[in-house]
N, C-alpha and C positions, 0 to 999 in steps of 0.2 A: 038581756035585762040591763038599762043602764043602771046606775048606783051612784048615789054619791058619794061623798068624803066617808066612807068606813074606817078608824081607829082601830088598831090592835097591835097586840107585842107577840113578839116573840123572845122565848125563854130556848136555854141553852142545855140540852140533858147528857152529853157527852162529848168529850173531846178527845182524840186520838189522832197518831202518824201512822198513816197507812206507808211502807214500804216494800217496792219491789220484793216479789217471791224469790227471786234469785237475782241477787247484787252482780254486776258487773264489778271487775277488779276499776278500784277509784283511779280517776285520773281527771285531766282537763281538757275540757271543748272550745277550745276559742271560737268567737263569733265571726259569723259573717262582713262583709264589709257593709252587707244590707243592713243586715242585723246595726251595727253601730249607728245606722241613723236615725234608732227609735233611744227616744227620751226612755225616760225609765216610767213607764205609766203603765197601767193594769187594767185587763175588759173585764167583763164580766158577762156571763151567759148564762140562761134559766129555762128550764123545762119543766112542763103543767102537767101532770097526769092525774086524770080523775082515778077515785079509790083503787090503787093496787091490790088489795087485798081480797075485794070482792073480785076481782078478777083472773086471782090466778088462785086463790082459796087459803089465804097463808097467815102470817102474821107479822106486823111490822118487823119485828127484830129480825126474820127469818130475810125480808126484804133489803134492809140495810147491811146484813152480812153480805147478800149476794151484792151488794153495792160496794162493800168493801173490797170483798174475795176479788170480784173481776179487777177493781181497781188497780190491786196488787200481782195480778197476773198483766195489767195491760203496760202495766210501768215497766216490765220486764223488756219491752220492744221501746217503748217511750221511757226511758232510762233518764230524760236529760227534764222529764216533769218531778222526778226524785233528787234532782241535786239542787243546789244553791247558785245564787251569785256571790262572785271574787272579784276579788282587781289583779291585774298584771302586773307586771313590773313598768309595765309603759305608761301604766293609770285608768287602762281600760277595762272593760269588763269583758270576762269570761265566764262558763259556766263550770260547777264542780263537782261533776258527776261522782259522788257519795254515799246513793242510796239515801239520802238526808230521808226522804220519804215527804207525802203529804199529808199535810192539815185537813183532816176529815171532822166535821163538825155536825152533832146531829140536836136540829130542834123542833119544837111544836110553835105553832102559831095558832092564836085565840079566833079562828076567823076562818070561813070557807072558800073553798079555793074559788068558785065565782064571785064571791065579792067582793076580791083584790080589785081595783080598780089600776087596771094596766094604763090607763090612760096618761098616768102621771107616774113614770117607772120609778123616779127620784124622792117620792114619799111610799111607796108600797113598795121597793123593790132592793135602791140602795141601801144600805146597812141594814136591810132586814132578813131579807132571803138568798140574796149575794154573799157570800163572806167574803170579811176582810181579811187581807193577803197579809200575813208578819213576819211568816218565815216562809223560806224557801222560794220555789217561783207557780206553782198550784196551790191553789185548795177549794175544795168542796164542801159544801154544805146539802143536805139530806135533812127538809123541814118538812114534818105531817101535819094537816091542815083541819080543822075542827071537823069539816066532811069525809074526813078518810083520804081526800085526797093530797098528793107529795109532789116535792116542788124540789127538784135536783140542781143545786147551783155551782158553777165556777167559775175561780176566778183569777186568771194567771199573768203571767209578767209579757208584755208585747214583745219586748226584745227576744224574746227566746222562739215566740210563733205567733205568723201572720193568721188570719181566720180561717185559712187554708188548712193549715199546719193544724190548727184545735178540731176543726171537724174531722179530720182525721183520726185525731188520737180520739173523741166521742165517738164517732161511730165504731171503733175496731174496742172500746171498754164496752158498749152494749152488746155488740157481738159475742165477745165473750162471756158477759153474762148472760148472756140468750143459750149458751153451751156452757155451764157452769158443769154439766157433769162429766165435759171432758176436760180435766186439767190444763194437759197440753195443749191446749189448743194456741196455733197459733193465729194472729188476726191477719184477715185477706190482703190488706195491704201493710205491709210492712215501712215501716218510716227511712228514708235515705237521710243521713248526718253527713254527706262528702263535701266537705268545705269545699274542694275543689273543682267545685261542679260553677265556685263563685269565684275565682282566683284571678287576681290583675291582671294585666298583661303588661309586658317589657318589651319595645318603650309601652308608656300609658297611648291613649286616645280617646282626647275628652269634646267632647262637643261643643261650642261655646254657651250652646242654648242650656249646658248643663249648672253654668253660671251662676245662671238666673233662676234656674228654678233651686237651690240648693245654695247654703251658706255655714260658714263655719263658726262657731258659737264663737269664737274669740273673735268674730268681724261683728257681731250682734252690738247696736249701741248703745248704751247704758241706759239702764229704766227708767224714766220720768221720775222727776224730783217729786218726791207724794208730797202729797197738800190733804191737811184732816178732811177737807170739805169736799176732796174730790175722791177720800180713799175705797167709799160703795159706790160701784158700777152703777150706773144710771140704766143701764140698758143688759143687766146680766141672761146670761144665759140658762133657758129649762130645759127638761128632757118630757119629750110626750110623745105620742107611738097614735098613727093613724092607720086605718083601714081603707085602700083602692081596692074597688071594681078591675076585673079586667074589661069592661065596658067601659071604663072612663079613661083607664090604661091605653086602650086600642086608638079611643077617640084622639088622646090628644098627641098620638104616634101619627096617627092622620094627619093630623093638625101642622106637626114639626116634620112632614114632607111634602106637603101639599105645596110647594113651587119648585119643587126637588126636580131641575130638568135632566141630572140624570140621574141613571138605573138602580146607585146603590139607595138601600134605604136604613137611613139611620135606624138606630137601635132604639130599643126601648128606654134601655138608662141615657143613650145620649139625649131622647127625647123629653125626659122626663129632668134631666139635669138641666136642660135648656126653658123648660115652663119655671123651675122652681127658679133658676136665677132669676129669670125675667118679674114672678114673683117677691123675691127678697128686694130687686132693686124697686120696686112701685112702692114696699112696705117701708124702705129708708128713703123714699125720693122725698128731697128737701129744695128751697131754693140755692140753695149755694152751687154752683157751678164746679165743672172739671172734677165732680167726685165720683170714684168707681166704685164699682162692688166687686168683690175680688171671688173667684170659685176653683178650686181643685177637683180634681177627679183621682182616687187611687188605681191603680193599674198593676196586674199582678201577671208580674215576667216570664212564669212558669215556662208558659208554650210561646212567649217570646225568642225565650233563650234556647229553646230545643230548633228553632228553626229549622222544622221540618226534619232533623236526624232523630229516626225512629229509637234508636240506642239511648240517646241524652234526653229523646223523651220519656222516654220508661222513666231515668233517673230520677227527673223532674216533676213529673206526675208524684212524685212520694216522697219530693226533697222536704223535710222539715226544718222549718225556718222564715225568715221575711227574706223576698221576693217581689218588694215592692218597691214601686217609683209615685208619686205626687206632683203631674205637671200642672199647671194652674194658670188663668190668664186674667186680665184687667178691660172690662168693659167700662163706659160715661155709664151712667147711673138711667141719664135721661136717652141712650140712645139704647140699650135693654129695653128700656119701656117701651119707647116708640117704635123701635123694629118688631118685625113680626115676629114666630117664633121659630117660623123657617129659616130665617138667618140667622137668628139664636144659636140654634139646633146646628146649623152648619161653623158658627165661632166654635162653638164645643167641638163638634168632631174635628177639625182644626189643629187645636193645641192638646186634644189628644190624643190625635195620630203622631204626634211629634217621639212618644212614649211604646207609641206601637212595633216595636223593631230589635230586634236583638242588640244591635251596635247601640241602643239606649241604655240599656243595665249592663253592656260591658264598659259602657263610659260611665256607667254611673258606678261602676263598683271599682274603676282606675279612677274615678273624682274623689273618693273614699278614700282610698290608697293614699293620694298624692297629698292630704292632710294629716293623715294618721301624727302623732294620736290625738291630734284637734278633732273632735267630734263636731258633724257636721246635721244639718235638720234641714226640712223643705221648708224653702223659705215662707210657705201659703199660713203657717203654724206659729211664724216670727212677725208678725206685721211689719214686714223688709220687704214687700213685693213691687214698690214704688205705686205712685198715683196717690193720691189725697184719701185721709182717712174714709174709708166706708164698710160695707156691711163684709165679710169675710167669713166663706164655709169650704169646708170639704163632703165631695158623697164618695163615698166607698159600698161597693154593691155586695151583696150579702144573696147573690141570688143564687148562688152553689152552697149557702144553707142549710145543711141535711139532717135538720128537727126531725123528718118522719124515720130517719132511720136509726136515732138515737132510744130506741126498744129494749127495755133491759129485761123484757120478758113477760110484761104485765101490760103489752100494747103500747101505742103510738102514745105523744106525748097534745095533747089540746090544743098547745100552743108554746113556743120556743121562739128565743130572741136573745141577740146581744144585747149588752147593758152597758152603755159607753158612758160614763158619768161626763159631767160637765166640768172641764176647766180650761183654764189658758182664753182667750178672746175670739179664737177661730170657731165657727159653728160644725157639727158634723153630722152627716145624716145619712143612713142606713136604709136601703130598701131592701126586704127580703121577704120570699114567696109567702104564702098563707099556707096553711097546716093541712089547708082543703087540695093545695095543690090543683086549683081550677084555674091557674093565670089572676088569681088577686094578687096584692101585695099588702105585706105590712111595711110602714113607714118607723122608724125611731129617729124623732131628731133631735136634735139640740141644737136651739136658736134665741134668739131673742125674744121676750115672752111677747111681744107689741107685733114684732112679723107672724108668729105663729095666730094670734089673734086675727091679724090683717088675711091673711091664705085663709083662714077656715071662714072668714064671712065675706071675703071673696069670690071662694069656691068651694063651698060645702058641701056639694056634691061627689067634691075629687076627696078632700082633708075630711076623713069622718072620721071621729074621735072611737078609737076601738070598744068595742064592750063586747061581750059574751055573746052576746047573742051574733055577731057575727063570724063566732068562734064553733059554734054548738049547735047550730042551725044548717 
């Protein structure tokens, strides 16, 4: 069913700190070197479930306890979602494992869980069913929806876990409230904290290409002198979430190989990162000459870094933490356009393979090192990447997403997504599987609202605006 613009609040019927069932003795975690190259910004993540109660025969409160209970049995392993941020002596941030505990917030919302209108996450989603993060580095929110049905949100600190890291700790909180009547239970996979699994090396060995993708906020150049007439964005950024086919999926994977004269074949996301630039650059293409569009791709080291030692895999498979790198390249605006997408697709895998390798995040975590404690960002996120102003995004794939296994006992969840709010100038965009798990995808992105208009009457076929119905059907 589409919907339109539906109006409703949400009211706030309790507030509590859920903390760990059994505190570790306090102390402090310093971060990674990964870890220090996230700004200090917060996701947010959300899961649908039609009426619990009719389904497992209960009653809300009874629901929400089990949503606390496990909570506090899961922080027991994820210890470091119960503490705080601190500073060092050096100026940097660490974490303060405290048992500080989490912000658990329970509300109603005037409105039925289908006629949220997911299509615009940023009116129906931010500040409403996300909570906002004030203390600590979690919190949750637990809102029941005029149908009966409940909508489980969170929302935690990046610096402390990459999306890796959160689905983790989700799937092993459902777990254990899927087994609520074993106390002990402990969850399948157990979280790894071994800083040392990220540790420099002496001497360093830093790639030069690492340069350039990466900068040290004290090299960043000072802000643009504001002007009242320039200080609203002309061109700001929204947040809005589409629906692909794996039929349009497949097609345009055809599409981004099809003069591929050898064997390997690109990926799905390389394929699909190389249609959507080619897209962003046609939706900014201007006359103006020598202007790029700029794109990243995130890249998560895990089984980079294990290269192939079954031992350091194990570790890594369950290291909690960021693990990630951002390499990013500069194409003409008007040569995106005109190339096909086969070349596209082959730029992309290009300056992604450059990220592909272990010797990448061991120089990117001696690049870390060799600044400390100047905290350092990719540069795709600083508008520092050189070439003349133009359109500037990152995708980050979301396709190890494990919504269906986020089950706290009352069945699958409708539908589950991160919720990346909009800020800073860089766009970002999220592809992760459908709930159906047939090879669709959902889209979340955040771009300029004039590109997003330009792709969806481009290719409306590919960019279909999500609604229910192809949630439920």
């Amino acid at each position: 069913m589409n919907i339109g613009k539906v109006e409703f609040s949400v009211n706030i019927t309790n507030e509590e700190v859920v903390a760990a069932t059994k505190a570790m003795q306090e102390h402090r975690l310093a971060l990674s070197n990964l870890d220090l190259l996230l700004p200090p910004v917060s996701i947010g993540v959300f899961f649908c479930y039609k009426n619990p109660m009719i389904t497992i025969g209960t009653t809300n409160n009874t629901i929400v306890g089990c949503l606390k209970n496990s909570l506090a049995e899961a922080l027991v392993s994820y210890y470091v979602f119960a503490g705080e941020m601190v500073t060092n002596s050096m100026g940097e941030p660490e974490l303060l494992c405290n048992n500080r505990g989490v912000d658990f917030v329970e509300a109603v919302a005037d409105v039925e869980l289908q006629s949220l209108d997911l299509y615009k996450p940023e009116e129906t989603i931010e500040g409403k069913l996300v909570p906002k993060k004030k203390y600590g580095v979690l919190a949750v929110q637990a809102t029941w929806m005029k149908c009966g049905g409940l909508v489980v949100a969170c929302n935690f600190d990046h610096r402390i876990a990459d999306a890796y890291s959160a689905n983790m700790f989700l799937v092993s909180w459902a777990e254990i409230a899927r087994s609520s009547n074993n106390k002990s239970l402990i969850p399948t996979t157990q979280p790894c904290f071994q800083r040392s699994l990220l540790t420099p090396r002496h001497p360093p060995s830093i790639h030069p290409s690492l340069y350039d993708m990466y900068i040290p906020i004290s090299d960043l150049p000072p802000p643009p002198e504001s002007k009242p007439e320039l200080d609203i964005k002309t061109n700001p950024l929204i947040s809005r979430m589409y629906y692909v086919t794996s039929e349009e999926l497949n097609t345009m994977q055809l599409l981004a190989n099809t003069n591929n004269s050898g064997s390997v074949k690109r990926s799905k996301l390389e394929s699909f990162s190389a249609f959507l630039w080619k897209m962003v650059a046609s939706a900014a293409s201007t006359n103006s000459e020598n202007v790029v569009a700029k794109m990243g791709i995130v890249v998560d080291g895990r089984k980079r870094l294990s290269n192939g030692d079954k031992n350091k895999e194990e570790f890594m498979s369950s290291y909690f933490g960021n693990v990630l790198s951002t390499p990013y390249s500069c194409r003409l605006i008007e040569e995106l356009v005109e190339k096909s997408l086969c070349w596209v697709t082959e730029q992309v895998h290009e300056f992604v393979e450059v990220a592909d390798t272990e010797e990448h995040f061991l120089g990117l975590i001696d690049w870390v090192e060799e600044h400390r404690p100047v905290p350092g960002l990719a540069r795709i996120y600083c508008g520092v990447t050189g070439g003349a102003d133009g359109p500037t995004f990152v995708v980050s794939s979301g396709q190890r997403f494990s919504e269906s296994k986020v089950d706290f006992g009352w069945g699958k969840p409708v539908v589950g997504s991160y919720h990346i709010p909009c800020g800073g100038d860089a766009g970002y965009v999220m592809p992760m599987p459908s709930p159906k798990r047939n090879g669709d995808w959902l889209l979340y992105m955040n771009l300029p609202k004039e590109y997003l208009h330009f792709m969806v009457a481009e290719a409306p076929h590919f960019f279909r605006p999500i609604s229910w119905d192809y949630l439920l059907n």
